[in-house]
N, C-alpha and C positions, 0 to 999 in steps of 0.2 A: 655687595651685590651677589643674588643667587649666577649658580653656574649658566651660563644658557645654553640649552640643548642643542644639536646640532641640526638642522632642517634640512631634509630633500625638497625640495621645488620639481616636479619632473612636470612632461608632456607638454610644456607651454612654446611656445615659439620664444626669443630674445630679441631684444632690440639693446645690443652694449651702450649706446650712450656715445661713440666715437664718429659719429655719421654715416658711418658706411656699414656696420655689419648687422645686418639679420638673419636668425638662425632659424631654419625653418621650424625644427624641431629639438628641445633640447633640455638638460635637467640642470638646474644651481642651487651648487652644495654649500652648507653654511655652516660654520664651526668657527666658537669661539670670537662671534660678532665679527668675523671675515667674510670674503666668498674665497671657500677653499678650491671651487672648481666648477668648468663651464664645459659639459659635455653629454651627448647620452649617455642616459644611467637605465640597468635594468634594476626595478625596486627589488627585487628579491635578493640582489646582490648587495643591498646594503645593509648594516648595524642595525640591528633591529632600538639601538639608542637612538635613530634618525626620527624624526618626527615629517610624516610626508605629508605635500601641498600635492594637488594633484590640479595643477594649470590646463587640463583640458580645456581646450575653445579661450584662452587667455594669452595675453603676452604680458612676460616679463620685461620690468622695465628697472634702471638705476631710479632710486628715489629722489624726488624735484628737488633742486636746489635753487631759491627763491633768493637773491641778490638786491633786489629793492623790495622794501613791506614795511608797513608803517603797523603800528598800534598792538605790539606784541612783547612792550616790556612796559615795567611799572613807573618808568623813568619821565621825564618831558616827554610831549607828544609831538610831533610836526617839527621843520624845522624854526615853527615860529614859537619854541619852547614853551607850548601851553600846557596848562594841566595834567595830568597823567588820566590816562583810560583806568577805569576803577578795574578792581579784578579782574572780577564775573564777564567786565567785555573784554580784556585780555586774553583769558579762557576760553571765550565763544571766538575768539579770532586764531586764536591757534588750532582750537578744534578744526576750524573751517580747511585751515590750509593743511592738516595734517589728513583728513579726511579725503582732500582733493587729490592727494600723493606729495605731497612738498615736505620733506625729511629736513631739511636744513634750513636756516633763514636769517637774511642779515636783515634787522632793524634800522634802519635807514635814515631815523627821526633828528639823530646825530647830537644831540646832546644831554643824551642818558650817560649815566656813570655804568661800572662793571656791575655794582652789586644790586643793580635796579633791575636784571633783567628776567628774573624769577618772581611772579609772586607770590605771596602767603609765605610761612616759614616751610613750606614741605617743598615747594617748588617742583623741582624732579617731572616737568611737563615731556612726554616721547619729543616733541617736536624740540630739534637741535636748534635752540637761537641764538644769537649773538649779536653784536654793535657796530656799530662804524661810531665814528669820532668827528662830530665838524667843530670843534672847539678854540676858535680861532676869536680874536676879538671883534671883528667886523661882523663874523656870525652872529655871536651874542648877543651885540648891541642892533643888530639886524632882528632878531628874535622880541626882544627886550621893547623895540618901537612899533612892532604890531601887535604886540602879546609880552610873552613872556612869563605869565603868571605861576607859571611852572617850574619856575627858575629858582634856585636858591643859592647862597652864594658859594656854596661846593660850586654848583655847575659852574658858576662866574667863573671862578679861579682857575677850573679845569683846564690844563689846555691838550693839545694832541699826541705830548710824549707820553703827558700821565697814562693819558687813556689805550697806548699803545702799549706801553709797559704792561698795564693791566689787563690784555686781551682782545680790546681792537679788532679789527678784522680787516678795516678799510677809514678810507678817511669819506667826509661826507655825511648827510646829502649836501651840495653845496647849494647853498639859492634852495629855494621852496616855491608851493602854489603861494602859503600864505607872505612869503616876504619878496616874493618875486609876478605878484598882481597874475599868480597863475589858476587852476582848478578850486583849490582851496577859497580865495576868494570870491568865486562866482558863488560853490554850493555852503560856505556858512559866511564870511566874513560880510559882505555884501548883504545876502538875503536880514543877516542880523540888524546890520545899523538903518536898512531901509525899514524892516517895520519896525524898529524903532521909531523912526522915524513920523511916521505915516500910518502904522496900523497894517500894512498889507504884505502879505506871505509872496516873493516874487520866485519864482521857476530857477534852477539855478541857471538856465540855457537865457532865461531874460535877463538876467544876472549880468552874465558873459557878455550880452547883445549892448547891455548899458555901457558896461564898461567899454568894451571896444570902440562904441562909437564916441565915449569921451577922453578916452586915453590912446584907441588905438592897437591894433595887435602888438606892438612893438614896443608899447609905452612913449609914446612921443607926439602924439596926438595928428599923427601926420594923415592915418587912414578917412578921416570924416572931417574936416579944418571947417570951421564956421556952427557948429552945432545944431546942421541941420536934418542930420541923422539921428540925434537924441531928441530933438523934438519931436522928430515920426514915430519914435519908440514910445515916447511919453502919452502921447496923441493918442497911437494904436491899444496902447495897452493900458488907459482908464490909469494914468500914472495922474492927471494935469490938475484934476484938485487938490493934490497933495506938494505936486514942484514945480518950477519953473525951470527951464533946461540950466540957468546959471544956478539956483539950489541945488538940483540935481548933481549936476556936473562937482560942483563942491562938494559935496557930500560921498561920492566916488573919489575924488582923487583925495579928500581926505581921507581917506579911508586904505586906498591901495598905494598912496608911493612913498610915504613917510618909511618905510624898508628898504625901498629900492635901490637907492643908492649905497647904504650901508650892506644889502646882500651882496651887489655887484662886484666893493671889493672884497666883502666873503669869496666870492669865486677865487678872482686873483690872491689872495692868501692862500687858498688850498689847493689851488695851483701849484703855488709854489713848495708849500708842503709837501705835495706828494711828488714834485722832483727831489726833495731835501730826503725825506723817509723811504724812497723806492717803495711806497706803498700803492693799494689799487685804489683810484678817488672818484667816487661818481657822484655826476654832477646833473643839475634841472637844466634841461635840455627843451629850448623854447622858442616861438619867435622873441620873445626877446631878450634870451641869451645868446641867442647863437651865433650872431658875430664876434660876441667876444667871447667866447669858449672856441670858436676856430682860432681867433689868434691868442687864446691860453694855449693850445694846445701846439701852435708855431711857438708862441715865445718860450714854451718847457717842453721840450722834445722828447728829451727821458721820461717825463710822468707819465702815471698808467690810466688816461684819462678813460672814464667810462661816460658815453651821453647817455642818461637816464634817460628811459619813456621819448625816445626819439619820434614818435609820433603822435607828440603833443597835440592838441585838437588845436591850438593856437594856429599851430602851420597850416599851410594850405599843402598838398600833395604833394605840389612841384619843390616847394620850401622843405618840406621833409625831405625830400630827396637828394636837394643839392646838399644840403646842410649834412646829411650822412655821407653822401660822397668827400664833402670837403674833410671831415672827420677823420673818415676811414684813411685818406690820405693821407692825412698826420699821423698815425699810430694810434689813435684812439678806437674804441670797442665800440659798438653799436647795439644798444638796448631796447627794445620795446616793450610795454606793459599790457596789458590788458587792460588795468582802467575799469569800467563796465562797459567795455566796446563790442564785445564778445556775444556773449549772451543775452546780458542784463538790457543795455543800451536805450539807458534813461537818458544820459546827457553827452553822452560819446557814440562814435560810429568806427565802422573798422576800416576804412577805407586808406588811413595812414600806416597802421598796420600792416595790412594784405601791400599796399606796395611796394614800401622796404623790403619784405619779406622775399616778393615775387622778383623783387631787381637784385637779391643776394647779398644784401647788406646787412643783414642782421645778423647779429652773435648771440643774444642771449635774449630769452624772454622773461621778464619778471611781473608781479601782477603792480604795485605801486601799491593805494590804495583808495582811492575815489572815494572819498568821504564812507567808506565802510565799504560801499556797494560793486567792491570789486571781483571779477570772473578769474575762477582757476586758469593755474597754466595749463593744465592737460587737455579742459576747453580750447584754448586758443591751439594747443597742437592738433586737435579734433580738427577743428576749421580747416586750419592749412592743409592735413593731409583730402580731407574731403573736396576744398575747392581746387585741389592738385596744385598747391603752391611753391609745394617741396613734399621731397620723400619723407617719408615715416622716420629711418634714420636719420635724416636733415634737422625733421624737426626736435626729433627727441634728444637729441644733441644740446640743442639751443637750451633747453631745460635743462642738462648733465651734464654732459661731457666737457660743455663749452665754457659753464659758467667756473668749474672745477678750474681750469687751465687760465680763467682770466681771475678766477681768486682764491690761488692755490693754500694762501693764509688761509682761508675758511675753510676750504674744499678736498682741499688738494689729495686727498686720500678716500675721497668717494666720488662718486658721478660717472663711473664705469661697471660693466660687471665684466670683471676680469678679475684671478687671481690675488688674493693680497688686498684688496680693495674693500674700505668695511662694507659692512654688508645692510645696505641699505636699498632696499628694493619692495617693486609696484608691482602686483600684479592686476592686470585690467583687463577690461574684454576687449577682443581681436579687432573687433568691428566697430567699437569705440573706444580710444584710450583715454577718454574722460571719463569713463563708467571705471571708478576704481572698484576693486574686490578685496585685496588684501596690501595693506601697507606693514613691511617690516623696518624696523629702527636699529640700527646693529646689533641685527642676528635677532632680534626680539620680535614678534607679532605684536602691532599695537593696534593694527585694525584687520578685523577679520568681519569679513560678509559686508562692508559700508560700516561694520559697528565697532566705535573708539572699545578697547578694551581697557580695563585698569589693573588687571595683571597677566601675566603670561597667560598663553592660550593653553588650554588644554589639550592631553593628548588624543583624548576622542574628538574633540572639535577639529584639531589640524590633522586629524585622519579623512576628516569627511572632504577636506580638498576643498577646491572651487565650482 
């Protein structure tokens, strides 16, 4: 690997990533893929070997650390171990997050191997990826009863020392949309066997609507008893020359609970795993998980439980809320996703989001992946700071600083900009920290003006600044 030049960043305000400090004005020096230093600098007094950014009207930021993200290795996809994402959409999804500002990223699909997480032979992508592990037998065979086709018997035999030995990060995801009748199921599993079925493409939000009314948010069928809610659905929405509410209904619970019980004890195995590993395990965080992931997290008090996407659309407000409080109680972390709730908000709303957020419950924001269609984190930091949810440093924590400290195996050496710390950093506008401008990768420019670059920047490009 070439030398990499050292970088002046001057004139931009900081936001470190700790929660608390911003600097109103200030310059960060980069040598050697570190940050060598966080202070005004006047440019004339520096090497003229520096290569200078000139952050006027921008704040610097630590570079996003993405904790849950699906579809960014070559390995099994989901945790319902299907298929692998071909390149080209590998590529287009790492482009996405690296562009957004996300420098690091755990893959969260949980039952890719180490050497699956590159693809093509050149590999070498700026964005930092890595693995969690859910390789536990329950999972598998959880994986394997909705899908699985992704599977080969490496991954069978895999279990979670292998894959910690070999670079790991985390254990997890435990539970899925697709094996825990969650997201996944509404926008492909579902919409697939109905037109099969029948010929008709259904919404994935009617998706959601069918199922719940024949299984229930909770999987127990307790919300709608008598099938007199899927017959209104069926009624309403020109389903009735195709089913009868007892076809229908069969045709859903065959579909979503043949997993269920085999993810469930996936939970409880990785549970216990990550009391046994002292590793950090995150886990699909749902209505209907959530009873028993509060008493996983009583019965293994030691483990570093993390609730994934704690503002499941499953839950209602109040459900989100207590279920984080009971959480937070135990020692477990509090995650929320973006999802497409943000922005996009085809089939999600933000309204479980913004309330965790606003009641101070969350620690870390990661995007998930909403069948592709998911919104940066620096979006969702945008929100927060704009509908006054939390400060600026509050929020940009939850993206850095936070995520670093609760998985310091991945992290543990960025998500600040303080001394010593690689040097991984965002620069974006003042007045929007979703408008990224330039994204650095230890100590390297790999996105300059919104534009991926494919090798180091130039010295006359990184004179002209921001």
């Amino acid at each position: 690997m070439s030398q990499v030049r050292p970088i002046a960043i001057i004139n931009g305000s900081v936001i470190t990533g700790d929660g608390v400090t911003v600097l109103d004005k200030a310059s960060v020096l980069l040598a050697n893929g570190r940050i060598e230093a966080v202070a005004e600098v006047d440019p004339a007094s520096l090497s003229p070997d520096y290569l200078v950014l000139d952050a006027s009207g921008c704040t610097i930021l630590p570079g996003v650390i993405n904790a849950h993200a699906h579809g960014c290795v070559i390995g099994p996809s989901m945790p319902s171990g299907s298929p692998p994402f071909d390149q080209r959409e590998v590529e287009y999804q790492r482009n996405r997050h690296l562009l957004s500002g996300t420098t690091t990223l755990l893959n969260v699909c949980g039952l890719a191997l180490d050497n699956e997480i590159d693809p093509g032979p050149n590999g070498g992508h700026a964005l930092d990826v890595h693995i969690s592990t859910a390789h536990t037998p329950a999972s598998l065979a959880a994986a394997r009863a909705v899908d699985g086709e992704g599977l080969s018997d490496r991954h069978m035999r895999a279990r979670i020392d292998d894959l910690l030995s070999r670079g790991a990060k985390a254990l997890g995801e435990a539970g899925g949309g697709q094996t825990l009748g969650g997201g996944a199921q509404d926008y492909r599993f579902l919409p697939a066997v109905i037109e099969k079925a029948s010929g008709l493409l259904v919404h994935p939000n009617l998706a959601r609507l069918l199922k719940e009314a024949t299984l229930g948010r909770n999987l127990d069928g307790a919300d709608n008893p008598g099938g007199e809610a899927l017959a209104r659905l069926i009624e309403e929405n020109g389903l009735g020359r195709h089913f009868t509410v007892e076809s229908l209904s069969s045709l859903i619970r065959g579909t979503v609970m043949p997993p269920v019980a085999l993810a469930r004890r996936g939970l409880a195995e990785i549970a216990a795993e990550a009391a046994r590993t002292a590793m950090p395990a995150i886990f699909h965080t749902a209505a209907p998980t959530a009873r028993q992931l509060i008493d996983l997290a009583r019965a293994h008090p030691t483990a570093r439980i993390v609730a994934g996407h704690s503002n499941h659309p499953s839950f209602t407000a109040e459900e989100a809320m207590a279920t984080a409080v009971a959480l937070r109680g135990l020692g477990a972390s509090i995650d929320v996703s973006t999802l497409d709730c943000i922005s996009t908000r085809w089939r999600n709303e933000p309204r479980n989001f913004d309330v965790l957020v606003e009641a101070g419950l969350v620690d870390t924001i990661s995007t998930d992946f909403a069948g592709g269609d998911w919104d940066g984190i620096l979006e969702a930091v945008h929100r927060l700071v704009r509908k006054r949810l939390c400060l600026p440093a509050e929020a940009i924590a939850k993206a850095t600083g936070n995520v670093a400290r609760i998985f310091p195996e991945l992290a543990g050496d960025r998500g600040l900009i303080t001394r010593g710390k690689r040097a991984d950093i965002v620069i974006c506008h003042s007045h929007n920290l979703a408008r990224v401008r330039h994204v650095l990768c230890a100590g390297r420019i790999v996105v300059s003006d919104g534009k991926l670059l494919s090798g180091p920047l130039s010295s006359q490009a990184a004179s002209d600044g921001a």
